[in-house]
Backbone as CSV, one residue per row, in Angstrom:
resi,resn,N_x,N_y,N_z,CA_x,CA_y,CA_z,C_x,C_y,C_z
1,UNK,-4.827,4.546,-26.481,-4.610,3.280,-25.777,-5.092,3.383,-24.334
2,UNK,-4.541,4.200,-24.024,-5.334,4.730,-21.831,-6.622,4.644,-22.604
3,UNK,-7.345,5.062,-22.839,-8.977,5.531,-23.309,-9.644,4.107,-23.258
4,UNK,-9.005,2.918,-23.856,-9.157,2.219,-23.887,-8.807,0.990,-23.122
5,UNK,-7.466,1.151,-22.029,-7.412,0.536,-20.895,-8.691,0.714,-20.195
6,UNK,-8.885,2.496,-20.180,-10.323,2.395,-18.718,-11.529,1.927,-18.959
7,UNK,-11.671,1.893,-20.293,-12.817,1.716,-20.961,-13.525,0.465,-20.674
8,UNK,-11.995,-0.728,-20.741,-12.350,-2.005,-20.833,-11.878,-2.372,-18.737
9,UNK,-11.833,-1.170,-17.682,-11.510,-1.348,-16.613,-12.327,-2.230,-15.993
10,UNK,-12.533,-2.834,-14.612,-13.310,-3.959,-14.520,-12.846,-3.337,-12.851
11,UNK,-14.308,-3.390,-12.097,-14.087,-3.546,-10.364,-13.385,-4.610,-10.378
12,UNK,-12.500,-4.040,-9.047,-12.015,-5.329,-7.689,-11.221,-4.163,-6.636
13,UNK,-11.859,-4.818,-5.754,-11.485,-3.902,-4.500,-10.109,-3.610,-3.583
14,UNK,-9.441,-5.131,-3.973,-8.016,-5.117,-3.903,-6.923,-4.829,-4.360
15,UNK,-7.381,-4.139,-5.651,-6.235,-4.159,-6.955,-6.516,-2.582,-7.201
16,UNK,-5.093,-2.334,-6.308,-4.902,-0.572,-6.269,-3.363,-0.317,-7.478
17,UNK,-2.786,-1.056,-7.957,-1.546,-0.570,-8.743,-1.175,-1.625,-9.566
18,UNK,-0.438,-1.391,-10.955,-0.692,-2.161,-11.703,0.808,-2.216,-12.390
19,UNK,1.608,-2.740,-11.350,3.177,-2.664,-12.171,3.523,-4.201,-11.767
20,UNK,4.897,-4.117,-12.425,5.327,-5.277,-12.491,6.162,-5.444,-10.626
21,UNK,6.295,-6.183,-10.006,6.697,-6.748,-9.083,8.061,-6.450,-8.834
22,UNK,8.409,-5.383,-7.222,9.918,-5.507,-7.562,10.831,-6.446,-7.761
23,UNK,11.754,-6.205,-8.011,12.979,-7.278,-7.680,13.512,-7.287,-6.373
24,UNK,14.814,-8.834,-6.419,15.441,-8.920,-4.875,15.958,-7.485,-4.483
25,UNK,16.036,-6.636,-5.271,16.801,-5.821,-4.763,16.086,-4.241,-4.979
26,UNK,15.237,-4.268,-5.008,14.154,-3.430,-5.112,13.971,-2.750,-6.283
27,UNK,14.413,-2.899,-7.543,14.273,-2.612,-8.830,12.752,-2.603,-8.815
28,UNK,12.623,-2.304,-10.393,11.355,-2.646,-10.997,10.856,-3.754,-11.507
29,UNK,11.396,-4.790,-11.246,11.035,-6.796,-11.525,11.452,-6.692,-12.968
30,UNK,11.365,-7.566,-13.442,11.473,-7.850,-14.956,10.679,-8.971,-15.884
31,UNK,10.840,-8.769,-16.905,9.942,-9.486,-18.061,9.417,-10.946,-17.054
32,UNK,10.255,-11.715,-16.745,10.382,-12.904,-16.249,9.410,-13.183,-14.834
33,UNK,9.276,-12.174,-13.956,8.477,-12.021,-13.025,7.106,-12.549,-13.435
34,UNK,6.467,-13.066,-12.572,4.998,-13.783,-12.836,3.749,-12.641,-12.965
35,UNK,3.332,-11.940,-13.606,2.188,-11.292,-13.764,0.848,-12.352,-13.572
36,UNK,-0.040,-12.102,-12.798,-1.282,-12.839,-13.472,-2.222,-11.878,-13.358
37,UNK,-3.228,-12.313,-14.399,-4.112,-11.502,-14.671,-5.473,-12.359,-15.485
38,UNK,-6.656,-12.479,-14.947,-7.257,-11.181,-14.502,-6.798,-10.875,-12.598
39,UNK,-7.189,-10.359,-11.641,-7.202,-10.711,-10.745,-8.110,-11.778,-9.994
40,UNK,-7.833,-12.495,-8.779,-8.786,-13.896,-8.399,-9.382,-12.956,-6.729
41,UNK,-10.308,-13.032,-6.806,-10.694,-12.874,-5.529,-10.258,-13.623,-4.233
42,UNK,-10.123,-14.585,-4.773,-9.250,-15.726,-3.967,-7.895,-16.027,-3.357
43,UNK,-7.290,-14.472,-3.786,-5.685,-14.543,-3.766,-5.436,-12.912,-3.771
44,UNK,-4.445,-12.739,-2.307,-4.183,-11.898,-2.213,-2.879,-11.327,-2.941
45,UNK,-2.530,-10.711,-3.251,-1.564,-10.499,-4.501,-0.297,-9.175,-3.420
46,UNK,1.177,-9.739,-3.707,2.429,-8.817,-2.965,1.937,-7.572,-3.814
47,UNK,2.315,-7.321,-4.931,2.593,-5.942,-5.152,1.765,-5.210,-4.945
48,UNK,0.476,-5.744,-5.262,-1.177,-4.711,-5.046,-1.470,-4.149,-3.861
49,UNK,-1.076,-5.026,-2.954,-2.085,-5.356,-1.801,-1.015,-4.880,-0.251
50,UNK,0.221,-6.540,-0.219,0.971,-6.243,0.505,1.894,-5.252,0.586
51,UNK,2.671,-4.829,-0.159,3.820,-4.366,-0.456,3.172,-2.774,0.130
52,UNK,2.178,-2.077,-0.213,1.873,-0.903,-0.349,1.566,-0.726,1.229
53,UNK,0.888,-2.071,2.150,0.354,-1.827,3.683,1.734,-1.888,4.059
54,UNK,2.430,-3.019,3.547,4.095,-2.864,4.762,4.352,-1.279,4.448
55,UNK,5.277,-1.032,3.200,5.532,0.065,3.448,4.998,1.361,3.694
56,UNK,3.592,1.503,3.898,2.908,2.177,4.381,3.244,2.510,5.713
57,UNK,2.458,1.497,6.349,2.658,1.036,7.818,4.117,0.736,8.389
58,UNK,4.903,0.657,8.074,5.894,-0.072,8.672,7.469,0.448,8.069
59,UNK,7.496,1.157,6.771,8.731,1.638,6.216,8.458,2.952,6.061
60,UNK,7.880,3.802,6.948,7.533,5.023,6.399,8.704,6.198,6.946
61,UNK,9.467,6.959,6.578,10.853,7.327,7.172,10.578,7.680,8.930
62,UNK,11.879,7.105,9.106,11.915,7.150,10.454,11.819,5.878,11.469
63,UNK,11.751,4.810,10.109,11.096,3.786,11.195,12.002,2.607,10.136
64,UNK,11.193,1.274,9.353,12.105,0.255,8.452,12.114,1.070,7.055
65,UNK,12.766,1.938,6.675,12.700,2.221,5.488,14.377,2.340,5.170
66,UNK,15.238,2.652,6.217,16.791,2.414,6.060,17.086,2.232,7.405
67,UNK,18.380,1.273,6.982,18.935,0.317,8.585,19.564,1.274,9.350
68,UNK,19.205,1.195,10.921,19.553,1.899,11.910,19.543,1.018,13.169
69,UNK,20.055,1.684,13.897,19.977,1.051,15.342,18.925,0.582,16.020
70,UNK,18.006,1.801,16.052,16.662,2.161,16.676,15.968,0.947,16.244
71,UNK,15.862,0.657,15.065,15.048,-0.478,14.458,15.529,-1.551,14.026
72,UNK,16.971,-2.242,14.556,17.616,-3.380,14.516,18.165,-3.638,13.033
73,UNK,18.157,-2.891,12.404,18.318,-2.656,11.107,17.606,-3.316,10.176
74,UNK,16.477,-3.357,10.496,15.473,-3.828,9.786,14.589,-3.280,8.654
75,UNK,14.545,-3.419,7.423,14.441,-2.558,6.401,13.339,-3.858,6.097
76,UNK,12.081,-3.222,5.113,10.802,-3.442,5.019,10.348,-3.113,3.757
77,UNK,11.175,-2.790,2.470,10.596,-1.872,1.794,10.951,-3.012,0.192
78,UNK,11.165,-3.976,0.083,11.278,-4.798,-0.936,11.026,-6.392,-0.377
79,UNK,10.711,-7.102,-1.707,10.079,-8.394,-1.249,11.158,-9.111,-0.626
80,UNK,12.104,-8.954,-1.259,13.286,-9.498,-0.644,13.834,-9.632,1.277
81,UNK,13.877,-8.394,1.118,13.660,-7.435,2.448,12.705,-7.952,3.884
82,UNK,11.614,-8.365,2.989,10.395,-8.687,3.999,10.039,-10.518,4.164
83,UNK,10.952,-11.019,2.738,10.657,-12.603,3.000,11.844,-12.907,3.806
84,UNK,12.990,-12.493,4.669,13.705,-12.502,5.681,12.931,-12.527,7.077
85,UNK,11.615,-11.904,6.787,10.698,-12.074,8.043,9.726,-12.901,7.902
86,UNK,9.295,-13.696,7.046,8.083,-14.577,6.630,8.520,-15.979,6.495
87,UNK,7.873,-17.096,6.644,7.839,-18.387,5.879,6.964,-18.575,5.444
88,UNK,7.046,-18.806,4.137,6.050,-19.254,3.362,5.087,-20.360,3.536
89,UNK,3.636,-19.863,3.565,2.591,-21.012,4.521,2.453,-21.252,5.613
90,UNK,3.393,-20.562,6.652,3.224,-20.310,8.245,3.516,-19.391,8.902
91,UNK,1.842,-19.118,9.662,1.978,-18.066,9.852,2.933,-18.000,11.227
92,UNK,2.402,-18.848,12.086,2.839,-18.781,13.502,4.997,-19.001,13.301
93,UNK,4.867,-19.329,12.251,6.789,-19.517,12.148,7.451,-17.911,11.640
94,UNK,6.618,-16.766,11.221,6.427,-15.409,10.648,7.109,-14.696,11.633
95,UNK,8.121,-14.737,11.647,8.465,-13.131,12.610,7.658,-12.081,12.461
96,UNK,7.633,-11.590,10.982,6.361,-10.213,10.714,5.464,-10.072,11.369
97,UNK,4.830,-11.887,11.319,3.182,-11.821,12.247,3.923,-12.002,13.448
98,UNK,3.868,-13.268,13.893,4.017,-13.585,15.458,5.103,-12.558,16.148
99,UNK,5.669,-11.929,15.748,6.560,-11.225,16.659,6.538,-9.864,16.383
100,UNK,5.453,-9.149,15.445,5.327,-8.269,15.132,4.013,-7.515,14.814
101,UNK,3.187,-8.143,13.568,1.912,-7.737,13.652,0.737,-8.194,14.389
102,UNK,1.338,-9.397,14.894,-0.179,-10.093,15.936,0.856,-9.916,17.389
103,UNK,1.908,-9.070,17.715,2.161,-8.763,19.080,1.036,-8.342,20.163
104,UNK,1.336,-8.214,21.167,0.642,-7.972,21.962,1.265,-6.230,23.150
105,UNK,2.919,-7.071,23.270,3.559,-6.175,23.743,3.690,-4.720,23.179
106,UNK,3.377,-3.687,23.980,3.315,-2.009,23.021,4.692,-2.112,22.552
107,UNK,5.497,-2.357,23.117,7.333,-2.652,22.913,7.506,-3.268,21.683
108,UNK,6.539,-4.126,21.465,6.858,-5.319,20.052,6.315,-4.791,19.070
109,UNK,4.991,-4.434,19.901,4.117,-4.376,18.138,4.623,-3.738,17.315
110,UNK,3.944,-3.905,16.078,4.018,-2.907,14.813,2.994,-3.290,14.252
111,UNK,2.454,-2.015,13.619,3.243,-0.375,13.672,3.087,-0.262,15.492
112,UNK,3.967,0.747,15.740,3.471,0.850,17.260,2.781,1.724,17.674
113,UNK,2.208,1.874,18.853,1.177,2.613,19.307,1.030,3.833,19.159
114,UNK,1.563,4.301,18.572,1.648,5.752,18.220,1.122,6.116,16.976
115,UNK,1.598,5.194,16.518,0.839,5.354,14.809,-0.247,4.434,14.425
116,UNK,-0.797,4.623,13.352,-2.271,4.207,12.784,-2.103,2.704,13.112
117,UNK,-2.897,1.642,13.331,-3.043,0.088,13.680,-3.264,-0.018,12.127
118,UNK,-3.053,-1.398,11.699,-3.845,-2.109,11.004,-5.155,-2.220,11.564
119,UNK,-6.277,-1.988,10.830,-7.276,-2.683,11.149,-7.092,-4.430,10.836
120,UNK,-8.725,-4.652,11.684,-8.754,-6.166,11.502,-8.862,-6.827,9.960
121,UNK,-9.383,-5.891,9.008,-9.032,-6.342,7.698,-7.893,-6.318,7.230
122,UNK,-7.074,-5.907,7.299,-5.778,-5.580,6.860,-4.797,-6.488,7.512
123,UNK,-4.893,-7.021,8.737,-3.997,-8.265,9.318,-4.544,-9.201,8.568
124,UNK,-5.761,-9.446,8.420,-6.069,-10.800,7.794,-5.846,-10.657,6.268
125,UNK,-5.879,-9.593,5.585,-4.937,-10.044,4.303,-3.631,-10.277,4.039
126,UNK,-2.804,-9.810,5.162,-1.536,-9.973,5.687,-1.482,-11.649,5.779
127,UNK,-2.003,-12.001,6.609,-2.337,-13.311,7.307,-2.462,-13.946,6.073
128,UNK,-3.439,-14.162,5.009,-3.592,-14.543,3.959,-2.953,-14.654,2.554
129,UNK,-1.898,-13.940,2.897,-0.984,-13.884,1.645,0.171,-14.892,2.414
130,UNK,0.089,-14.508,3.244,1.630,-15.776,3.983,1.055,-16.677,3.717
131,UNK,-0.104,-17.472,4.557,-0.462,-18.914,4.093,-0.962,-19.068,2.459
132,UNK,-1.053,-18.157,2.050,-1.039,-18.958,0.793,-0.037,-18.793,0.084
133,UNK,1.551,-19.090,0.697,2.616,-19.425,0.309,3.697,-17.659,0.148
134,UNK,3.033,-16.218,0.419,3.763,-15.355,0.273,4.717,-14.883,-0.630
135,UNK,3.578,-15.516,-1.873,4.248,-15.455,-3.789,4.688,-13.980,-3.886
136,UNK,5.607,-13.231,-4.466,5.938,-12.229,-5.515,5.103,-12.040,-6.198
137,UNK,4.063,-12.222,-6.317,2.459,-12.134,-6.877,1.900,-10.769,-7.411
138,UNK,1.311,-10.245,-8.141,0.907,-9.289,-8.944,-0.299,-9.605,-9.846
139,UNK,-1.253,-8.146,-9.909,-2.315,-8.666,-10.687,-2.481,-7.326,-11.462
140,UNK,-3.315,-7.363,-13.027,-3.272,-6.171,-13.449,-4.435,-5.505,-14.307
141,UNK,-5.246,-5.511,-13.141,-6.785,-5.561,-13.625,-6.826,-4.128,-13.117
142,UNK,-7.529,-2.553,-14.086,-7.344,-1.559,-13.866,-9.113,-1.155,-13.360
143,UNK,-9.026,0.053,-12.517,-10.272,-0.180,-11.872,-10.938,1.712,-12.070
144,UNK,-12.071,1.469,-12.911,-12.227,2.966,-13.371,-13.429,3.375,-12.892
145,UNK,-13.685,2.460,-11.382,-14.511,3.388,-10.567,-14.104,4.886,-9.558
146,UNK,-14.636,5.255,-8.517,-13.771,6.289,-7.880,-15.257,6.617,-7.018
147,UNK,-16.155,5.797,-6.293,-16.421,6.143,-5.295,-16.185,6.553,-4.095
148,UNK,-15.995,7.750,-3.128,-15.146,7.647,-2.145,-14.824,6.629,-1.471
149,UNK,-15.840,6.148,-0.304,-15.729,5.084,0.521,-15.128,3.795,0.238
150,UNK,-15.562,3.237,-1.366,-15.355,2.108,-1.917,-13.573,2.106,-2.818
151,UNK,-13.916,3.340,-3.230,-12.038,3.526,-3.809,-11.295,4.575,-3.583
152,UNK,-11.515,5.410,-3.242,-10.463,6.237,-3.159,-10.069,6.269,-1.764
153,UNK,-11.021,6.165,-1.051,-10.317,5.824,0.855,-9.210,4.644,0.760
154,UNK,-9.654,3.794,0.128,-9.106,2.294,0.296,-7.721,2.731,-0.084
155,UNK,-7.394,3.584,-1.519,-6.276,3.846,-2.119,-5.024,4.854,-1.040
156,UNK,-6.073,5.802,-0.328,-4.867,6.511,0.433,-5.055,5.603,1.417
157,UNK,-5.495,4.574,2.024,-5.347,3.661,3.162,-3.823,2.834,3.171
158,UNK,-4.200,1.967,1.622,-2.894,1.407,1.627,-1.746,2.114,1.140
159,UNK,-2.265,3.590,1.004,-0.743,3.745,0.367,0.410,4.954,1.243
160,UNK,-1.006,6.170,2.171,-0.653,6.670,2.121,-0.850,7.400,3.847
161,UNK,-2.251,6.446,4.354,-2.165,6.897,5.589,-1.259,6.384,6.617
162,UNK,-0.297,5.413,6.760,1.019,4.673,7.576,1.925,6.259,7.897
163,UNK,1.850,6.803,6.525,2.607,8.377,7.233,2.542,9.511,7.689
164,UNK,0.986,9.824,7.277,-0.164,10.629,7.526,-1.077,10.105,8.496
165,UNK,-0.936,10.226,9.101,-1.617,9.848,10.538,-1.354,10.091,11.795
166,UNK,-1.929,9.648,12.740,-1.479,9.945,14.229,-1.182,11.232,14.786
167,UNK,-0.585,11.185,16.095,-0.439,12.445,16.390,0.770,13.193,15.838
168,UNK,1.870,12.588,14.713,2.438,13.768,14.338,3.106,12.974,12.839
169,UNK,2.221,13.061,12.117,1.847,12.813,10.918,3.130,13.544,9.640
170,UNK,3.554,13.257,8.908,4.479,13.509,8.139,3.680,14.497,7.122
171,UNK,5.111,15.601,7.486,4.868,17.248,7.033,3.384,18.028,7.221
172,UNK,2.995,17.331,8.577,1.835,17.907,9.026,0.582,17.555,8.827
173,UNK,0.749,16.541,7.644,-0.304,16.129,6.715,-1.437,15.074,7.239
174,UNK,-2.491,15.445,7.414,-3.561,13.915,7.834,-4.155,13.730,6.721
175,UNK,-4.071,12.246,6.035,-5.084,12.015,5.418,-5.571,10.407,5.903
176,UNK,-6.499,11.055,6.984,-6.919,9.491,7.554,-8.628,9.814,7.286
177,UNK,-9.282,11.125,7.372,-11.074,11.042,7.143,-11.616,11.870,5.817
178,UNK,-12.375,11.771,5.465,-12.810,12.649,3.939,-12.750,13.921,4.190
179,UNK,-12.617,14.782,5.201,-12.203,15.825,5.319,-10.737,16.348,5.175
180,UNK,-10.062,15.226,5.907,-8.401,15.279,5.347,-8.174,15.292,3.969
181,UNK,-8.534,14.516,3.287,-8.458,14.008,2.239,-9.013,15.432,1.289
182,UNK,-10.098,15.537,1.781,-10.760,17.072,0.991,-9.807,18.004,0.968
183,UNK,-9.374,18.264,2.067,-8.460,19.575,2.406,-7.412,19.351,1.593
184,UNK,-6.343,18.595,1.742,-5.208,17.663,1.071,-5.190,18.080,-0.410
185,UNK,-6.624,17.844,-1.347,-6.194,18.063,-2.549,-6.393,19.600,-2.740
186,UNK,-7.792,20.636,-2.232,-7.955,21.564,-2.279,-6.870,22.931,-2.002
187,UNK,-6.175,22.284,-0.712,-5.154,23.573,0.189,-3.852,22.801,0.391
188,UNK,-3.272,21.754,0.081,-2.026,21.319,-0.260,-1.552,20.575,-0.887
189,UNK,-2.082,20.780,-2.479,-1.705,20.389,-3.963,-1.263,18.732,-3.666
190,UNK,-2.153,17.821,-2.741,-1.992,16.693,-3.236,-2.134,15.625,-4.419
191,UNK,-2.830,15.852,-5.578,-2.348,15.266,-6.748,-1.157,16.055,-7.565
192,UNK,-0.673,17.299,-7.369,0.820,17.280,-7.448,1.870,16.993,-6.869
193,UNK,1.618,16.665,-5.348,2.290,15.941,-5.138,2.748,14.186,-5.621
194,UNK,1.449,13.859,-5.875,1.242,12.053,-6.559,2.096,12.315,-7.982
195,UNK,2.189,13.335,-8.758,2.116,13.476,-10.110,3.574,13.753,-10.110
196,UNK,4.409,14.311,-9.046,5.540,14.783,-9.009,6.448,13.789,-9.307
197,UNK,7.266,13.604,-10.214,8.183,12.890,-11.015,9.547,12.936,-10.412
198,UNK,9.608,14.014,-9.645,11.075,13.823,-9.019,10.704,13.374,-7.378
199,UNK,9.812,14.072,-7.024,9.943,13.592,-5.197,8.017,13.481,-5.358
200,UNK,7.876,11.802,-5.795,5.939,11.688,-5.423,5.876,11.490,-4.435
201,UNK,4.452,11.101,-3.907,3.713,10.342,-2.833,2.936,9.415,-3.569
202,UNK,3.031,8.910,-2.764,4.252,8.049,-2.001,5.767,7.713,-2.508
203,UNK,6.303,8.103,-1.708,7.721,8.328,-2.145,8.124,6.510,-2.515
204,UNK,7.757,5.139,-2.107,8.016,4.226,-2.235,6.374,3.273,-3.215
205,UNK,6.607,2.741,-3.967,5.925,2.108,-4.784,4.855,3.186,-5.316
206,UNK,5.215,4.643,-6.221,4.326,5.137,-6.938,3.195,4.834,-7.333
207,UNK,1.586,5.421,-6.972,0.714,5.210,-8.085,0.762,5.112,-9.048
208,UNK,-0.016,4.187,-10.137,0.137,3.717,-11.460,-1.004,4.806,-11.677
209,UNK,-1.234,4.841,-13.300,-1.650,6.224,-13.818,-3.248,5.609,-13.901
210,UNK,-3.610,4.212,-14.000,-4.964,4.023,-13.757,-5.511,4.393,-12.159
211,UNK,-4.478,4.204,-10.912,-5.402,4.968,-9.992,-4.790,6.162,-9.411
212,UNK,-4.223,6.736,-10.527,-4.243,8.522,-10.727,-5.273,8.881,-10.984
213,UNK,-5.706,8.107,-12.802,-7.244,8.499,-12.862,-8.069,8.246,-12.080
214,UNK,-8.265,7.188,-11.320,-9.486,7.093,-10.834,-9.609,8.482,-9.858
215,UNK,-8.318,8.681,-8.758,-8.113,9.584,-8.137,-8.610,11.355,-8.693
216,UNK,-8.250,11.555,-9.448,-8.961,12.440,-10.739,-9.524,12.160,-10.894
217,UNK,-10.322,11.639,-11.232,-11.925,11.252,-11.855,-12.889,11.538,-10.573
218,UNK,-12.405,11.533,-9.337,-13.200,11.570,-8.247,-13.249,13.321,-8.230
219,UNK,-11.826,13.919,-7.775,-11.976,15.099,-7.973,-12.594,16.280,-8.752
220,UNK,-12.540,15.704,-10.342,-13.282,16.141,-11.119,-14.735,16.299,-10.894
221,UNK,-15.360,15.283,-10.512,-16.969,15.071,-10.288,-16.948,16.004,-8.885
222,UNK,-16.269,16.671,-8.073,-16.341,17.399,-7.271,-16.598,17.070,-5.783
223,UNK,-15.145,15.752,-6.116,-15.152,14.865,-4.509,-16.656,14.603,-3.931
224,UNK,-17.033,13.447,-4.322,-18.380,13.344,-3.443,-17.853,12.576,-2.202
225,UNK,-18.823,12.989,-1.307,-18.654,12.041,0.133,-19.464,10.709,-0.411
226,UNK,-19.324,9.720,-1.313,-19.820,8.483,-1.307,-19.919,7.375,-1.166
């Protein structure tokens, strides 16, 4: 059956994980949750897309991933969680954005200056999932390419550089350039870490096993810089 998921896999550049949508309460969603599929180029999708940059960026321990003082007790890590900061279809009414990701103040922003920015692509898919209403949205189109540049950067981008990064990067680890990334799987067993069933990486919204493979599939061919 896998043999034949990848077989029939199909590009799209946005569609890094392929589960069902959490719940209010950060479960694993259920039957009832809206799947669509194929994916639309036209629509940025929560579980694929958003869910993986917030908690990347923004719930990575130490910061919104459990309520504390330091961070107003602001927790980031379920849809639930994060539509307390959004209105649906505006952006400028968004605490997330206007008072947070399009800040200005080093005091306000987020992520803050210390750690990795969003790039300018990455606010505007942010930006783009609010106005187009900030659905519980999911898509489940599996992707059985594994060019570096084109997929496998993109994959530790949203999933995995928010904690790995900057100047003091979680458990030492950088994976922000293809050299990080090289080193990472070669000299500190990072696809056992992904594969690890009791404590993965990403410790919040697991890779799905189609971009395990792809992730493997790159390694196998003997990591190209491509």
């Amino acid at each position: 059956m896998l043999l034949a998921i990848l077989v029939a896999c199909k590009h799209h550049p946005e569609t890094m994980m392929d589960v069902i949508p959490p719940d209010d309460n950060g479960g694993g969603g259920n039957p009832n949750d809206t799947i669509v599929d194929p994916c639309s180029p036209d629509s940025v999708y929560f579980t694929n897309t958003i869910l993986p940059l917030i908690t990347s960026r923004c719930a990575m321990s130490g910061c919104h991933n459990t309520p504390t003082e330091t961070n107003d007790s602001i927790v980031l890590t379920t849809y639930a969680q994060i539509m307390l900061y959004v209105e649906p279809g505006d952006l400028n009414s968004s605490e997330l954005w206007d008072d947070a990701i399009a800040e200005t103040d080093p005091d306000k922003i987020m992520p803050p200056p210390d750690a990795t920015a969003l790039t300018a692509n990455e606010m505007e898919l942010i930006a783009d999932w609010i106005e187009q209403g900030a659905q519980n949205n999911s898509c489940t189109e599996c992707d059985s390419t594994f060019a570096f540049a084109e997929d496998i950067l993109p994959i530790i981008q949203n999933n995995c550089t928010g904690c790995h990064s900057g100047n003091d990067p979680e458990a030492g680890l950088l994976l922000v350039t293809y050299s990080d990334i090289q080193a990472a799987v070669t000299s500190n067993g990072l696809m056992d870490r992904v594969n690890d069933a009791n404590n993965p990486m990403p410790p919040i919204n697991q890779l799905n096993d189609c971009v395990k493979n792809q992730i493997q599939s790159w390694i196998d061919a003997g990591m190209p810089n491509n």
